[in-house]
N, C-alpha and C positions, 0 to 999 in steps of 0.2 A: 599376281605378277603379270599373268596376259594382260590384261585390262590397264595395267601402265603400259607397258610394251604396243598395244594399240593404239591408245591414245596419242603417245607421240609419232607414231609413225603415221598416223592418219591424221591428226590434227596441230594446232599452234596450240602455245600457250599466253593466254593473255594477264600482263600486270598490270597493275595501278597500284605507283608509290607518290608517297608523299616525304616531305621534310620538313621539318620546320624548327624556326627558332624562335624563344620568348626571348627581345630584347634585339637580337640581333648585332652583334654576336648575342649569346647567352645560352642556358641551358637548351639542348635539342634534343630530337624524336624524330624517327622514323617512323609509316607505318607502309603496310604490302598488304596486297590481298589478289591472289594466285587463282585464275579460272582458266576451265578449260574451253575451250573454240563454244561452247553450246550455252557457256554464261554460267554454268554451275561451278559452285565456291571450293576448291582444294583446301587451299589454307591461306590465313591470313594473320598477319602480324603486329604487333606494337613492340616498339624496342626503345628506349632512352639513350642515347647517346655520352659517354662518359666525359666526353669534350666539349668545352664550350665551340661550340661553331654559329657560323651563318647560315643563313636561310639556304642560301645555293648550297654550300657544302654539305647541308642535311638534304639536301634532294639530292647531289649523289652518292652521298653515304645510303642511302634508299634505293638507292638502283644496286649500289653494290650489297649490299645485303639480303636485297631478292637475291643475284647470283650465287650466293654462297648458299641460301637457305634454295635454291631450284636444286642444285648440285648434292646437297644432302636427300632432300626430298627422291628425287628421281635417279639419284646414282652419275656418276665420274661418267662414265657409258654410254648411258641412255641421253645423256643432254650432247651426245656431241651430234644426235640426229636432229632436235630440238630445236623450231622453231619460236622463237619468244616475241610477243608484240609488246613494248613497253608501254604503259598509256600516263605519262606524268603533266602533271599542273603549271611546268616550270616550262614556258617558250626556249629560253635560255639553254636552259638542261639537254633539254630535246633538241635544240639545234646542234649543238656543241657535238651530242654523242652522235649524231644522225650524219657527222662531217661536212657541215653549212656552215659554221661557224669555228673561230677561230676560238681556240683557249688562252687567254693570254695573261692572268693571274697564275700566278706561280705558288698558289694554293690551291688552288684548281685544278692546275696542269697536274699537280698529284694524282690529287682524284680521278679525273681522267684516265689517265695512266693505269690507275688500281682496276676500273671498268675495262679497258684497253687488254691488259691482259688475263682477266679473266672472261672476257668473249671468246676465247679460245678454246675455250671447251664447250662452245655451244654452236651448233650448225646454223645457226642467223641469228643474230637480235636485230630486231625495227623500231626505231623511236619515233613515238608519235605525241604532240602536244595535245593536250586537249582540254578545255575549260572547269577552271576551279569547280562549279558545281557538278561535272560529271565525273568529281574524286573523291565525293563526300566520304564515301566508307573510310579510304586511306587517310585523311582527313580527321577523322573522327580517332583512328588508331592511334595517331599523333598525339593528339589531344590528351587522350584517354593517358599515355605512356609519359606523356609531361607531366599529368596528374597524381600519380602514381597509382593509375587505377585501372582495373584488370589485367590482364594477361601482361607479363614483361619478361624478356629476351632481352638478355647483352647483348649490346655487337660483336660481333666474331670480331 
């Protein structure tokens, strides 16, 4: 329990999600993979998605699914100190949630929205875009959970 309780008080936490869709719309997948400030692996997820969605919608169906699984993981509490660095594939995504860009699909704006208020239980989240091949692991989780192969989580 110290050693959670340090962690966040002393360090961020870094994600990288992914989303993605066969077909677009079509069947989708999330995947997450949760480190702490020094690069070392917490946990990481694959999840299938029950909806058919789009590619964008499965990237923020992935952000909000990290938030739900950080909030399990480290506790209601502990995430209100909690700094998060999001690290996503999707320029889009990342501007939108980062407040540079407008949301102006009203499927989206959902989404949004669902992100919007659960940032409130955490003491900062930072979206940062960053190149398709620096997400391969989340990447691969996706894949892996469209597959129906290894580890699979509902979406909350």
């Amino acid at each position: 329990m110290f050693l959670i309780y340090f962690m966040i008080k002393n360090s961020k936490i870094i994600v990288y999600t992914d989303g993605g869709s066969r077909g677009n719309p079509g069947p989708a997948a999330v995947g997450v993979v949760v480190l702490n400030e020094s690069g070392q692996k917490l946990k990481e997820y694959g999840a299938k998605l029950e909806d058919i969605s789009t590619n964008n919608e499965a990237e923020y169906e992935a952000v909000i699914f990290a938030l739900k699984k950080l909030k399990q993981f480290f506790g209601k509490e502990k995430t209100k100190n909690l700094m998060v660095e999001f690290r996503v594939d999707s320029e889009l995504i990342a501007s939108q949630l980062a407040g540079e860009y407008k949301v102006n699909e009203e499927r989206m704006q959902v989404l949004f929205m669902k992100v919007w208020n659960l940032k409130f239980d955490f003491g900062k989240l930072i979206f940062k875009s960053i190149p398709r091949e620096a997400n391969k692991r989340a990447d691969e989780l996706v894949n892996q959970a469209l597959d129906g192969k290894g580890e699979s989580e509902k979406l909350l």
